[in-house]
C-alpha positions in Angstrom: 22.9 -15.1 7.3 24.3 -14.1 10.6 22.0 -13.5 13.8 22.5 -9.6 13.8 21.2 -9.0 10.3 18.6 -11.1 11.2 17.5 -9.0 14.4 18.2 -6.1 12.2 15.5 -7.4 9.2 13.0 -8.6 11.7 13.1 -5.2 13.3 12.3 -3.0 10.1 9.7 -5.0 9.6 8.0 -3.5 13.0 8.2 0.1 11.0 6.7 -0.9 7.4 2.9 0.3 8.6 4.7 3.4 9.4 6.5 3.7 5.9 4.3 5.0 2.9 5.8 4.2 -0.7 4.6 6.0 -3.8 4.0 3.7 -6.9 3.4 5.3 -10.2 3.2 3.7 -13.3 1.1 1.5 -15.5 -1.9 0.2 -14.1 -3.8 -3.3 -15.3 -6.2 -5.8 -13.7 -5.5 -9.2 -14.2 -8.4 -11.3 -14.6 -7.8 -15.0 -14.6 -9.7 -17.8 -15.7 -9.5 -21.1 -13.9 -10.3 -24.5 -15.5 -10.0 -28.0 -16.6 -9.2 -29.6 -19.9 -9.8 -33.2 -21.3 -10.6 -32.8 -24.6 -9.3 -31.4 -28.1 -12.2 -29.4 -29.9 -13.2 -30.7 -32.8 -13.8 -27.5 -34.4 -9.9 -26.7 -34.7 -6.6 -28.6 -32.6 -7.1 -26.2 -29.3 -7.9 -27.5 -26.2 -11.5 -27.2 -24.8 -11.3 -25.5 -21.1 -14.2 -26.2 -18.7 -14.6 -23.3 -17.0 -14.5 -23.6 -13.3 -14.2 -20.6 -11.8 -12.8 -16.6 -12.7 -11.4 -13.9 -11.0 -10.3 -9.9 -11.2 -7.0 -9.4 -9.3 -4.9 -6.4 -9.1 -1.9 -6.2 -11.3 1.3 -4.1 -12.8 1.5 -1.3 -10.6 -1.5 -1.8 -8.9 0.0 -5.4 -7.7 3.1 -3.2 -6.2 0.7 -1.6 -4.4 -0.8 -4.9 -3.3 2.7 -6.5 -2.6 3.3 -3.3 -0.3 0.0 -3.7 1.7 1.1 -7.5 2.1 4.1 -6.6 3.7 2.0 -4.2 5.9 3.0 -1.0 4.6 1.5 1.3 3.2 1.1 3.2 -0.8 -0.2 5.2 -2.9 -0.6 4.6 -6.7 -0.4 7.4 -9.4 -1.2 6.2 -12.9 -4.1 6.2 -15.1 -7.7 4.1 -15.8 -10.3 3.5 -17.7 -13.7 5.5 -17.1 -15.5 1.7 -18.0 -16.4 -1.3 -15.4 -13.1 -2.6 -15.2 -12.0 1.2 -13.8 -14.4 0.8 -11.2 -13.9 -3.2 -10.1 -9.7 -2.0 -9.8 -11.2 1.6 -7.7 -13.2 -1.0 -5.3 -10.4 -3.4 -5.2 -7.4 -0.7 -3.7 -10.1 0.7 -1.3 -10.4 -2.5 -0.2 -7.0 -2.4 0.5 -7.5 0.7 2.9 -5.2 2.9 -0.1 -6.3 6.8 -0.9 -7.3 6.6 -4.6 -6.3 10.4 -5.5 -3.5 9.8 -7.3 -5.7 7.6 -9.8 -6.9 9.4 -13.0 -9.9 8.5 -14.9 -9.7 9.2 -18.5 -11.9 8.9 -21.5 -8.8 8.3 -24.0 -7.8 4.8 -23.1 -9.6 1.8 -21.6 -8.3 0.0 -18.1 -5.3 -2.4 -18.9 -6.8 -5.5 -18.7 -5.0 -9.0 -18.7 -6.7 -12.4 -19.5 -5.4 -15.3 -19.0 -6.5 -19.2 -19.0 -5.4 -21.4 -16.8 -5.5 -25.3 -17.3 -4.2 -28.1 -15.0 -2.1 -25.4 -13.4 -0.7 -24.2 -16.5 -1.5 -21.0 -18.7 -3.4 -22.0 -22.0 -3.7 -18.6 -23.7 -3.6 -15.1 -22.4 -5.1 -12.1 -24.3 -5.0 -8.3 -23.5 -7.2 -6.0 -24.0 -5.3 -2.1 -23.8 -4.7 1.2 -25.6 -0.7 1.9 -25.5 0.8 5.2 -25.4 1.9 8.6 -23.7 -0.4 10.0 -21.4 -1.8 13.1 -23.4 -1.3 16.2 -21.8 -4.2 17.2 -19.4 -4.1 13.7 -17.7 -0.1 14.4 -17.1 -0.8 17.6 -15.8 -2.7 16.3 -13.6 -0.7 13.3 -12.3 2.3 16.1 -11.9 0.1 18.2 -9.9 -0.5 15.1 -7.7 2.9 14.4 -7.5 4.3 17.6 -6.8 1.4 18.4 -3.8 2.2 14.9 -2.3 5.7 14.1 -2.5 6.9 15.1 0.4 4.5 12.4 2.4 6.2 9.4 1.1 10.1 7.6 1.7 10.5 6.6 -1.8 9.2 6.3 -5.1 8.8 3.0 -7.4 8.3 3.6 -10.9 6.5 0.3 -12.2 6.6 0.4 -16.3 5.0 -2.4 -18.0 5.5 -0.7 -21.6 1.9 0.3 -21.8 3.5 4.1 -22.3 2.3 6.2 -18.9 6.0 6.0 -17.9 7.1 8.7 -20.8 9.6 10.7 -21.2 8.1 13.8 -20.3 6.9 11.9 -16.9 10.6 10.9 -15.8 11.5 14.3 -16.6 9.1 16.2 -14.4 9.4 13.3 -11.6 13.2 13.5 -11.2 12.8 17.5 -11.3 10.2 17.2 -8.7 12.3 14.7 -6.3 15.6 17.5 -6.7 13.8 19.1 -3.3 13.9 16.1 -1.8 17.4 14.1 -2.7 16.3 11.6 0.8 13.6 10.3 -1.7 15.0 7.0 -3.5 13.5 6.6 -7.1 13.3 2.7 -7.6 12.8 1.2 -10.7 11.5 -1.6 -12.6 12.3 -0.5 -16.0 11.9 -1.8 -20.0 15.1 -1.8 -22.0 13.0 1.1 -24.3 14.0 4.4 -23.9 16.5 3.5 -21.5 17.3 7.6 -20.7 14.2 7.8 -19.9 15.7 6.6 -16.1 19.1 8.0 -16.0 19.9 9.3 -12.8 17.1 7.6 -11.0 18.4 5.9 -7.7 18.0 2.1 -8.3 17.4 -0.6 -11.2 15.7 -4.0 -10.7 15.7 -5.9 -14.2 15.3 -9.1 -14.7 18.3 -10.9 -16.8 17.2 -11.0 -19.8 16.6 -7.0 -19.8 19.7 -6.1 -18.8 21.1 -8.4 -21.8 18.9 -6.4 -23.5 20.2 -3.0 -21.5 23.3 -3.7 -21.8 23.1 -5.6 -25.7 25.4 -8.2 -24.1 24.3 -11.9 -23.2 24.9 -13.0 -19.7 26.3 -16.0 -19.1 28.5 -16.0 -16.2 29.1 -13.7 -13.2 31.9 -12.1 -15.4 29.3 -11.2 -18.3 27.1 -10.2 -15.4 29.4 -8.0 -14.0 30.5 -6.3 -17.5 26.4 -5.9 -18.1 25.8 -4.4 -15.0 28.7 -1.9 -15.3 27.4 -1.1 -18.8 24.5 0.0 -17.5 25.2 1.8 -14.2 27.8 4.5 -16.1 25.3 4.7 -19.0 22.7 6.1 -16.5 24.7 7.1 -13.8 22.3 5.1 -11.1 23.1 4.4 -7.8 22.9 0.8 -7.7 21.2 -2.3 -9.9 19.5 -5.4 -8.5 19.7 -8.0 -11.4 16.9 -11.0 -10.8 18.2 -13.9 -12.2 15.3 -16.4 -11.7 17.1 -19.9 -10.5 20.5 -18.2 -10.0 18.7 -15.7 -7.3 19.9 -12.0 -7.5 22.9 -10.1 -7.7 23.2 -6.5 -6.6 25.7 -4.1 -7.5 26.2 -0.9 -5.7 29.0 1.6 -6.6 32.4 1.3 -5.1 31.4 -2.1 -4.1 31.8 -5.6 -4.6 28.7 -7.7 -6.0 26.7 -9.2 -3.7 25.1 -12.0 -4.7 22.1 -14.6 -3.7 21.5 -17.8 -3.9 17.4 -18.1 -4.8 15.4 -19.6 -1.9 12.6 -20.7 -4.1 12.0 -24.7 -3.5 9.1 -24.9 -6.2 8.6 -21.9 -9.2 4.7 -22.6 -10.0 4.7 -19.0 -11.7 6.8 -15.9 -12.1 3.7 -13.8 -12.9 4.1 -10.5 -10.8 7.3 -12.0 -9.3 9.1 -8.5 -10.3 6.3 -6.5 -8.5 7.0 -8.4 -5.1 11.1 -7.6 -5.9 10.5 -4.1 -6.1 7.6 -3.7 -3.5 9.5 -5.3 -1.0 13.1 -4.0 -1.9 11.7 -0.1 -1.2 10.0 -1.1 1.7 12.7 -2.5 3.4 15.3 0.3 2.4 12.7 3.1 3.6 12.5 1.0 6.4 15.9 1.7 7.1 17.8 -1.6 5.9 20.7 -1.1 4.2 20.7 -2.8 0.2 21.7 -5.8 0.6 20.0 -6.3 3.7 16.5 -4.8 1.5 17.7 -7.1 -1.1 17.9 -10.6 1.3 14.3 -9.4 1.9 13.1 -9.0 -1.8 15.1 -12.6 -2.3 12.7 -14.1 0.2 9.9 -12.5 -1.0 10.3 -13.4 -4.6 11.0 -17.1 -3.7 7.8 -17.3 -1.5 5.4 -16.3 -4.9 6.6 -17.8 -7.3 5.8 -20.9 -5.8 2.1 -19.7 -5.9 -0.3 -19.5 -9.2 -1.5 -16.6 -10.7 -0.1 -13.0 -9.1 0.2 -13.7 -5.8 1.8 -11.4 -2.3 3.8 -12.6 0.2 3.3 -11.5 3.4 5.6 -10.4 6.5 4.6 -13.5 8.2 5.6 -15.7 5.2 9.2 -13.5 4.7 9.6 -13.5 8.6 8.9 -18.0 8.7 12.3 -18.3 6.0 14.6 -15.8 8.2 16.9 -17.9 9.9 
């Protein structure tokens, strides 16, 4: 990377606490439990963990949000909780964070999303969930519209974060990308699941991983030409901007219209653990293009980003100072 872009990355990172990033979609906490195992139960062939220590971290959308604050910018989150323990342990947990809560509605109709998993010898043994899946009903979108419309204006761009637990509906995308029409300087980012792919037409940017653009595009990737044919698939099927493809140990490859790929190499020297590794992508990708970085230079960013956690366990951040130590 030449020394201009360089200046030019390390520079938008100055203006990230003066960016603010909405993140809507599906909100879990991701509680981990840490331990050791030496023995086979005798009960039945699992492993027996001794429990060493637990603990409730912020995840899906919420860990956007997270990523975001890591960077040293700033978000609010839209989506909806829990009124149970877990609801208030995530509330305590983004106020920590110094983020407004407002957008964040409490509902009686669905628990908080909550992940478990059990780790062993730096490996996950088991993970279980514990959710309620489905479209918001209607006075909990109501209200997250009437949030969205009142506060729009405040923010430089908007990720949608959908982990498939239904808040990103339809009827949501609809209302969103009507809302946004006043305000076309607003980029809608996405990290999408291949269901109900019109659900995200004419939204500004995609960020799927490889394996759901295969499953966008029902072709199988296995060369930059199939990679190329995949992502052209997908851009004129939902007329979008631009797509940034992560392709774990091949790096990324973006594709903007009129444009020749770009792609980059991963920077990742150890991959410990991909969980949340799309929520750094996207959290750092917006925040450097509202920063004013162009896309590839936003991608580079996200690159370094994604290479720095997934060389950590569990769902981890990177930080400016982490991003700003590989630039070179």
């Amino acid at each position: 990377m030449d020394s201009d872009r360089t200046k030019k990355i390390k520079a938008a990172f100055t203006k990230f606490p003066t960016t603010r990033i909405l993140v809507i979609g599906d909100i879990i906490i991701d509680h981990f439990i840490w331990g050791s195992v030496s023995r086979i139960s005798p009960e039945a062939p699992v492993p027996v963990v001794n429990v060493t220590g637990e603990n409730l971290l912020l995840g899906g959308a919420a860990n956007v949000l997270n990523n975001i604050y890591a960077l040293g910018g700033k978000a609010t989150l839209c989506g909806l909780i829990g009124q149970d323990i877990m609801g208030d342990h995530l509330l305590d947990l983004i106020e920590k964070l110094g983020s407004s809560t407002a957008g964040i509605i409490r509902t009686a109709n669905r628990p908080t999303t909550k992940k478990t998993r059990i780790i062993a010898q730096h490996q996950q043994v088991v993970r279980f969930d514990r959710e309620k899946t489905g479209a918001p009903q209607k006075e909990n979108l109501d209200t997250m519209l009437t949030f969205l419309e009142k506060n729009i204006s405040s923010f430089q761009a908007v990720i949608v974060s959908d982990y498939n637990k239904g808040i990103i509906s339809s009827e949501l995308m609809a209302a969103l990308k009507k809302i946004i029409k006043n305000h076309p300087e607003i980029p809608i980012i996405v990290d999408p699941k291949p269901k109900d792919l019109e659900r995200f037409s004419g939204t500004t940017m995609l960020t799927p991983n490889s394996h759901e653009a295969e499953l966008m595009a029902d072709l199988e990737i296995r060369d930059d030409r199939s990679l190329a044919e995949a992502a052209a698939f997908i851009q004129d099927k939902l007329k979008v901007d631009a797509l940034l493809i992560t392709r774990g140990e091949a790096g990324m490859a973006l594709f903007e219209k009129g444009k020749e790929p770009f792609l980059i190499p991963t920077v990742a020297k150890e991959v410990f653990d991909v969980t949340g590794a799309g929520d750094t992508v996207i959290a750092s990708l917006a925040l450097a293009r509202a920063a004013g970085l162009s896309l590839e230079e936003a991608a580079i960013v996200a690159n370094q980003a994604a290479g720095i956690v997934v060389g950590k366990l569990g769902t981890a951040t990177a930080s400016r100072e982490e991003i700003l130590g590989t630039l070179k």
